[in-house]
C-alpha positions in Angstrom: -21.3 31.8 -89.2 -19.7 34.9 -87.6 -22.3 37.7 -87.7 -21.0 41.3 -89.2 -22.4 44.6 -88.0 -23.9 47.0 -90.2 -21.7 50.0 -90.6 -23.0 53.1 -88.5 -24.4 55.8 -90.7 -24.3 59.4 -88.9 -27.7 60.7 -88.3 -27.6 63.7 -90.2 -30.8 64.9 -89.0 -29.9 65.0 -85.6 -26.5 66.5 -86.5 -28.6 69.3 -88.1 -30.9 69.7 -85.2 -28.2 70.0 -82.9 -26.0 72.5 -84.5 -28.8 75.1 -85.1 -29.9 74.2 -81.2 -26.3 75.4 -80.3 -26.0 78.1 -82.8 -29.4 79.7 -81.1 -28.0 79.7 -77.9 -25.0 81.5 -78.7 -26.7 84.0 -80.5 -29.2 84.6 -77.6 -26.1 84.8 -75.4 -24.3 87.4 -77.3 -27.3 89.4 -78.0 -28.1 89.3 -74.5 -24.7 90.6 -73.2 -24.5 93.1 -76.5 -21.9 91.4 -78.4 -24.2 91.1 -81.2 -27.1 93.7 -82.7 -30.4 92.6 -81.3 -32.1 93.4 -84.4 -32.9 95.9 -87.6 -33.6 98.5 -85.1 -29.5 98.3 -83.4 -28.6 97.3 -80.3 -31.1 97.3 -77.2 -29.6 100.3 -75.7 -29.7 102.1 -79.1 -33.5 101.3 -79.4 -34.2 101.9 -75.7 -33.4 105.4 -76.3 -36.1 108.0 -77.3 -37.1 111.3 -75.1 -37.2 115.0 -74.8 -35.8 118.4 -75.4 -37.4 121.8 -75.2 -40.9 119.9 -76.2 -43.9 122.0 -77.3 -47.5 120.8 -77.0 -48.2 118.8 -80.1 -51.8 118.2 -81.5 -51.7 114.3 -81.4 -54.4 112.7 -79.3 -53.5 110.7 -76.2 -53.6 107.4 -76.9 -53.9 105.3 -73.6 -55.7 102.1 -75.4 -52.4 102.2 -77.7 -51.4 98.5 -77.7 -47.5 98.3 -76.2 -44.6 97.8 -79.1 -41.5 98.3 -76.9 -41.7 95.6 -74.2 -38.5 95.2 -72.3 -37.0 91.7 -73.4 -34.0 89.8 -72.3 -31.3 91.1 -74.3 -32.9 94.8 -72.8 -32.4 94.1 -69.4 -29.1 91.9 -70.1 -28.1 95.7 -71.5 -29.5 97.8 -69.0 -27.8 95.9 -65.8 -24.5 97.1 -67.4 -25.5 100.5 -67.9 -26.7 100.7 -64.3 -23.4 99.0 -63.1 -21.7 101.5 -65.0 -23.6 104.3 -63.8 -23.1 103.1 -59.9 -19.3 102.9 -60.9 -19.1 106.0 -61.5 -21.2 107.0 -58.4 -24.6 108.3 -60.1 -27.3 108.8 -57.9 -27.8 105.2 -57.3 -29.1 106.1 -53.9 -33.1 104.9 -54.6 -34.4 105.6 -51.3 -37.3 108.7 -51.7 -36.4 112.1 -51.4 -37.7 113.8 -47.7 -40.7 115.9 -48.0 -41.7 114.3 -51.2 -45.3 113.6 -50.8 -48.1 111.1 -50.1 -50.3 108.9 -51.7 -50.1 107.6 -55.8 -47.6 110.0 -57.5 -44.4 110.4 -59.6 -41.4 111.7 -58.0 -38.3 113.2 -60.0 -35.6 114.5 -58.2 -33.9 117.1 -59.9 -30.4 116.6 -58.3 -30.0 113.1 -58.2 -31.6 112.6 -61.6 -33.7 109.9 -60.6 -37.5 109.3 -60.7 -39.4 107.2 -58.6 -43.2 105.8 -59.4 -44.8 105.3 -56.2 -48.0 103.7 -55.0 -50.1 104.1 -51.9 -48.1 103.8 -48.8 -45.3 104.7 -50.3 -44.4 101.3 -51.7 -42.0 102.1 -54.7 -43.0 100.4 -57.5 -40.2 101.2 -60.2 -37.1 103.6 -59.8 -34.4 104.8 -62.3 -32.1 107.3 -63.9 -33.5 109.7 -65.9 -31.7 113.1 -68.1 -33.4 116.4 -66.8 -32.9 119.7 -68.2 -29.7 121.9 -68.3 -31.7 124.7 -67.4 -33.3 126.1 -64.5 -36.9 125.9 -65.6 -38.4 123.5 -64.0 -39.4 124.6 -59.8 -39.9 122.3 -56.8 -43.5 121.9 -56.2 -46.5 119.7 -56.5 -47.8 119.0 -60.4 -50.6 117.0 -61.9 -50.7 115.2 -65.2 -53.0 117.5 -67.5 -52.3 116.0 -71.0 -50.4 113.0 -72.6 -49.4 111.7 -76.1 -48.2 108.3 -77.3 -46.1 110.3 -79.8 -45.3 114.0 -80.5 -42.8 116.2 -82.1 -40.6 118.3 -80.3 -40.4 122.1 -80.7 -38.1 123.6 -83.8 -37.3 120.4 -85.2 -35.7 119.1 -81.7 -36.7 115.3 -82.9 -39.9 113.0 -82.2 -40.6 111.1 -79.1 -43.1 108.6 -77.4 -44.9 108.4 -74.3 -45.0 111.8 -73.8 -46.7 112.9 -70.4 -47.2 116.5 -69.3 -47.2 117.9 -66.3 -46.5 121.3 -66.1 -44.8 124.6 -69.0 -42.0 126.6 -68.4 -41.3 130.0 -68.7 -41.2 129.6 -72.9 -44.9 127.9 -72.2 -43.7 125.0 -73.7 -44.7 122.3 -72.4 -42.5 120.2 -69.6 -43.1 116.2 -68.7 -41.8 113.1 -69.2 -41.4 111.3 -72.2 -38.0 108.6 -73.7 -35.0 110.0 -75.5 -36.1 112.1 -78.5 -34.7 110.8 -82.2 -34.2 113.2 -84.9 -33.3 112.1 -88.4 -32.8 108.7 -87.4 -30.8 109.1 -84.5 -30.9 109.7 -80.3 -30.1 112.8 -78.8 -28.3 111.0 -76.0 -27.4 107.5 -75.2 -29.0 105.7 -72.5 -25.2 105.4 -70.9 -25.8 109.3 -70.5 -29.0 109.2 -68.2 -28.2 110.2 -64.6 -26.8 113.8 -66.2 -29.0 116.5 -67.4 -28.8 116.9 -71.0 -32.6 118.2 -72.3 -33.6 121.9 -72.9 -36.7 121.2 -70.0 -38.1 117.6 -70.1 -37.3 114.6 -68.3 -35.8 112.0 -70.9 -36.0 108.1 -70.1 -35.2 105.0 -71.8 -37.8 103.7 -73.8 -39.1 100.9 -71.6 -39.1 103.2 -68.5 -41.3 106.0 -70.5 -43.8 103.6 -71.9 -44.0 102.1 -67.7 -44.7 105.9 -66.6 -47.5 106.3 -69.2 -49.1 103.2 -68.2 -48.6 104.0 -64.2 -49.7 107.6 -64.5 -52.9 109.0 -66.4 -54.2 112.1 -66.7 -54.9 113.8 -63.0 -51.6 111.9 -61.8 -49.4 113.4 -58.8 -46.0 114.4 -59.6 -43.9 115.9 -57.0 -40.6 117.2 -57.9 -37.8 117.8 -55.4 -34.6 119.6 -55.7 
C-alpha cells in the first residue's frame, strides 16, 4: 500500500514570531541611524538638546540624589557620532588635547575659543571631552572658578527658557549667574540644535547636550575646580 504524506501546514506562529523579530530590528536600525523618531519626545538629537542663555540664579534646590531620566541610549550615540563627524568636517575644534596652562588636579576645563570642555581627573587623565555653545559675549574672563551652587532644573532669566543640570561657577557683569547647564527649551522648543555646539550662541552660559550636562553634574559637585582658558 503506497503511503501518502500529510500535506505541510505553514506554522503560522513562527511566521508571526519571525516577522515582528525582523520588523524590531529594522526599527532599532533606523532609529539608531535617525531615520525614524526615537520616541514622543522627537528625535535623539532633538531631546539631547537643553541649556543656557543669560541664566539668573533660580530658587530651586540642588538636587544631587535626583535619580537620572536622560541616560544616553543607542539611538543617542548612533546620533551623536554623526553630529561629531559633521562637526570635524567642518573643522570644529576637534583638537581634544588640554589646553596649556590649564591647571592641576580634579577640575572642569572650558576653553572659550575652541568651544570644548574637558572633565578631568587626577593626573590629568581626561575622562570625557566635547563641544559645547559658549556665550557671544565677552563676559566670562580666563581664570580659576569653583562650583558654588547647582540645580537639577532652573529657569532662565526674562523668560530665556528652562534648563537642567544647571551648575554654577561664577556671575557676570549683569550678576547673573554663569555655569554649565544643556540647551535651554522655551515653549516647547530648543534654543539651538545640538548640530550648532562648537559655535557660541548663549547670552553667558555654557550650553551642552543633554547627556553631556547631566555627566558634568554628576562629575563635578559643589567646591569643584573649573578652569577656563581663552
Amino acid at each position: 500500500m503506497a503511503r501518502h504524506r500529510a500535506p505541510l501546514r505553514p506554522r503560522y506562529g513562527r511566521i508571526s514570531a519571525l516577522a515582528a523579530a525582523l520588523l524590531v530590528t529594522l526599527v532599532a536600525v533606523l532609529g539608531g541611524t535617525g531615520v525614524l523618531p526615537d520616541g514622543p519626545g522627537g528625535s535623539a538629537p532633538e531631546r539631547a538638546e537643553q541649556a543656557s542663555a543669560p541664566v539668573a540664579e533660580d530658587a530651586d534646590p540642588a538636587s544631587a540624589g535626583r535619580a537620572a531620566d536622560e541616560h544616553t541610549s543607542a539611538p543617542e550615540r548612533a546620533a551623536y557620532a554623526v553630529v561629531d563627524a559633521a562637526a570635524y568636517a567642518a573643522g570644529l575644534s576637534f583638537d581634544t588635547s588640554l589646553p596649556p596652562g590649564s591647571g592641576q588636579g580634579r577640575r572642569v576645563v572650558y576653553s572659550e575659543s575652541r568651544q570644548r570642555v574637558w572633565l578631568v581627573e587626577d593626573g590629568d587623565r581626561v575622562a570625557h571631552t566635547y563641544l559645547v555653545s559658549g556665550t557671544v559675549h565677552d563676559n566670562l574672563e580666563p581664570g580659576t572658578y569653583e562650583v558654588y551652587s547647582r540645580s537639577a532644573d532652573a529657569v532662565g532669566i526674562e523668560d530665556s527658557g528652562t534648563m537642567k543640570w544647571f551648575v554654577r561657577f561664577t556671575q557676570g557683569p549683569s550678576g547673573a549667574a554663569i555655569g554649565f547647564h544643556d540647551i535651554p527649551v522655551k515653549d516647547g522648543v530648543p534654543l539651538q540644535g545640538v548640530d550648532e555646539l562648537g559655535t557660541p550662541t548663549s547670552h553667558g552660559c555654557i550650553r551642552q547636550r543633554r547627556s553631556d550636562a547631566r555627566m558634568l553634574w554628576d562629575f563635578a559637585p559643589l567646591g569643584t575646580t573649573v578652569v577656563v582658558t581663552r
